[in-house]
C-alpha positions as a LaTeX table, in Angstrom:
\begin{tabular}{lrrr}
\hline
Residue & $x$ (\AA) & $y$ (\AA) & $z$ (\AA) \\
\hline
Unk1 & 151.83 & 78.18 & $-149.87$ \\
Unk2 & 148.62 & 76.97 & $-148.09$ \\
Unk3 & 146.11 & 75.79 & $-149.58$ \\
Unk4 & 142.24 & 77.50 & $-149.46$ \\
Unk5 & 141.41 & 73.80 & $-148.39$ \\
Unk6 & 143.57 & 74.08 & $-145.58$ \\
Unk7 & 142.63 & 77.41 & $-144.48$ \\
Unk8 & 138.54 & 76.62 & $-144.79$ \\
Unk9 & 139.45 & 73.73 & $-141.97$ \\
Unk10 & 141.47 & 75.54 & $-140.15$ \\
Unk11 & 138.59 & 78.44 & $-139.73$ \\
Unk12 & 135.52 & 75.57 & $-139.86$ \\
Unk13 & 137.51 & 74.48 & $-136.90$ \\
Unk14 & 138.21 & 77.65 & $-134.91$ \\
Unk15 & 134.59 & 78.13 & $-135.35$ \\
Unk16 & 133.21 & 74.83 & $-133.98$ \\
Unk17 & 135.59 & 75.01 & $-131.27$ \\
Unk18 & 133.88 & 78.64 & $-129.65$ \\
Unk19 & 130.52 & 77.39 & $-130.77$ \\
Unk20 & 131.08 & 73.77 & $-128.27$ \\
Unk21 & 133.08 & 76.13 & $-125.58$ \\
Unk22 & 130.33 & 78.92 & $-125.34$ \\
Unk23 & 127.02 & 78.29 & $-122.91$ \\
Unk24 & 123.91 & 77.47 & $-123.70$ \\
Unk25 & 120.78 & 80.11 & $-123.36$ \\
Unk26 & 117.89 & 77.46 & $-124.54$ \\
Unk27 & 117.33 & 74.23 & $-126.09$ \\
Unk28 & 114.02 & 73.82 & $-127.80$ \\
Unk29 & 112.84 & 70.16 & $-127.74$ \\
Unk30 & 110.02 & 68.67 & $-130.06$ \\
Unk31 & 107.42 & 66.42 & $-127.92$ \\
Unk32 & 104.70 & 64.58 & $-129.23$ \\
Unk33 & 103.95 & 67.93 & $-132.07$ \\
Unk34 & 103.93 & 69.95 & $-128.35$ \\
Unk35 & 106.93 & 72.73 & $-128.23$ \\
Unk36 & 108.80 & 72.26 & $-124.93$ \\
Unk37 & 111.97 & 74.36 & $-124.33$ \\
Unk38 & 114.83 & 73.44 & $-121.51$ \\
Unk39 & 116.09 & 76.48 & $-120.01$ \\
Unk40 & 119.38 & 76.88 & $-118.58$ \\
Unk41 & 118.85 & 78.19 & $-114.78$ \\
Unk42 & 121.80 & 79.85 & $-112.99$ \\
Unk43 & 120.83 & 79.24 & $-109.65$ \\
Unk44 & 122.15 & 75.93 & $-108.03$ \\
Unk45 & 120.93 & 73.59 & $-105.02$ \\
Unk46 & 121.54 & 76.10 & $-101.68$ \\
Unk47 & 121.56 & 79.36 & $-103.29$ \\
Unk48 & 118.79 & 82.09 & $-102.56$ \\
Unk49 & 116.68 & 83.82 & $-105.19$ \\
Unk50 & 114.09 & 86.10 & $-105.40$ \\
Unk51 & 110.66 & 86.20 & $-107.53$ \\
Unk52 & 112.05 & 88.91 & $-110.15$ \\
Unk53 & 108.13 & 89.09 & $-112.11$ \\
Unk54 & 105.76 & 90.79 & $-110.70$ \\
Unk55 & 103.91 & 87.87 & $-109.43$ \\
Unk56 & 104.75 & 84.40 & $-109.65$ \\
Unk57 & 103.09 & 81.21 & $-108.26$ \\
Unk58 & 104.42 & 78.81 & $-106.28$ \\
Unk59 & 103.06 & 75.32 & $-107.61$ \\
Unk60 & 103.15 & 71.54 & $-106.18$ \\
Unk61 & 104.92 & 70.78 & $-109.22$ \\
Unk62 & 107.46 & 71.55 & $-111.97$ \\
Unk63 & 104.72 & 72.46 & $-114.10$ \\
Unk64 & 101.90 & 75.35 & $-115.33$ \\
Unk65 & 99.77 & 72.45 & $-115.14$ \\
Unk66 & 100.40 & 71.62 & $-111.62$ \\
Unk67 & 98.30 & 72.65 & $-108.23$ \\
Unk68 & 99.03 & 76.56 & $-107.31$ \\
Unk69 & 100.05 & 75.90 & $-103.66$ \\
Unk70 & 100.45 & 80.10 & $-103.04$ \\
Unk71 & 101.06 & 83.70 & $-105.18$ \\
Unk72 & 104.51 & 85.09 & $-104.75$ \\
Unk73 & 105.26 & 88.94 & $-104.95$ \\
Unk74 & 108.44 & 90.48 & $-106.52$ \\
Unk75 & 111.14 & 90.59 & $-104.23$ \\
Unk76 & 110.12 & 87.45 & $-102.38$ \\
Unk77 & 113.15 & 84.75 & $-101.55$ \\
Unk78 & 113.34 & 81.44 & $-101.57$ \\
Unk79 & 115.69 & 78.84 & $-100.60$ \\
Unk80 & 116.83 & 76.63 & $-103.52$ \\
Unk81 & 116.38 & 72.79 & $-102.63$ \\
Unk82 & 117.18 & 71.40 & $-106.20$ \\
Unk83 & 116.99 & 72.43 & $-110.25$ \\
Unk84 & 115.05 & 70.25 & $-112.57$ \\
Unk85 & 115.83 & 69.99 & $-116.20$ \\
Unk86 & 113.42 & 71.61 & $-117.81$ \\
Unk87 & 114.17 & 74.69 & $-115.69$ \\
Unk88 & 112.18 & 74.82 & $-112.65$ \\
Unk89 & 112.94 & 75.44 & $-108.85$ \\
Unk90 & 111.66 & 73.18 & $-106.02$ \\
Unk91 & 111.95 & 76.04 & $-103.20$ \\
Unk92 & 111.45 & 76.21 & $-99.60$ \\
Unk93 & 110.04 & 80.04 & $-98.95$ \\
Unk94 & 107.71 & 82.03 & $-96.39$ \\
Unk95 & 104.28 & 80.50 & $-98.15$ \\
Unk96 & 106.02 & 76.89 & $-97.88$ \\
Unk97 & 107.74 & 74.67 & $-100.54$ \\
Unk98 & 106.65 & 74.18 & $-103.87$ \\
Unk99 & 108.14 & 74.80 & $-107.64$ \\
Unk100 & 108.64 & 77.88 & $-109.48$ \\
Unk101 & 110.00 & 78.50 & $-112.90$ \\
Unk102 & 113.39 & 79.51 & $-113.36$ \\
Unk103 & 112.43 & 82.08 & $-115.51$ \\
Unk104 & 110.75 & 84.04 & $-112.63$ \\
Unk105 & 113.42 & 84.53 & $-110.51$ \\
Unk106 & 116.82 & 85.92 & $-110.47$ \\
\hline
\end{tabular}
C-alpha cells in the first residue's frame, strides 16, 4: 500500500515539474522601492513587427524616459535589430531607428 507521504511527493513533484516546463508571461522585479516588470517579448533579432497600439513612439532609448525620436501609427513595421531584457525593441523602421516597447507591437 502507498503511503499518503509518498503520494503528496509524487503530486508536489508532478506539479513543480509543469510549473519549471511552462513559459513565463512576466517577472516583476523590486528596484530601489520603484516597481519594474521584465516582459517576455516574442519577437527575436530579424523578425518584422508592427506597432499593434494605436500610437506608439519610437524613442532613442529602451526607456519612457528616453528622447522621443518619432510617433508611430498602428500598422507601422519595423525591422527587429535586437531584444533587451526588460522588453524593449531597438528597430530600424520608415521614421529611422530607435526603441519601442515590446508591449506595443505584435
Amino acid at each position: 500500500m502507498t503511503s499518503i507521504r509518498g503520494l503528496v511527493s509524487v503530486a508536489l513533484a508532478a506539479l513543480l515539474a509543469v510549473a519549471v516546463s511552462a513559459p513565463a508571461q512576466s517577472l516583476t522585479l523590486t528596484r530601489g522601492g520603484e516597481l519594474a516588470t521584465a516582459e517576455t517579448v516574442a519577437a527575436k533579432a530579424g523578425d518584422t513587427v508592427k506597432v499593434s497600439a494605436k500610437t506608439a513612439n519610437l524613442r532613442s532609448g529602451p526607456s519612457t524616459k528616453t528622447k522621443k525620436v518619432a510617433g508611430l501609427a498602428k500598422g507601422t513595421k519595423l525591422q527587429v535589430v535586437e531584444v533587451t531584457k526588460s522588453g524593449w525593441l531597438k528597430v530600424k523602421g520608415p521614421q529611422g531607428n530607435g526603441f519601442v516597447s515590446g508591449k506595443l507591437v505584435r
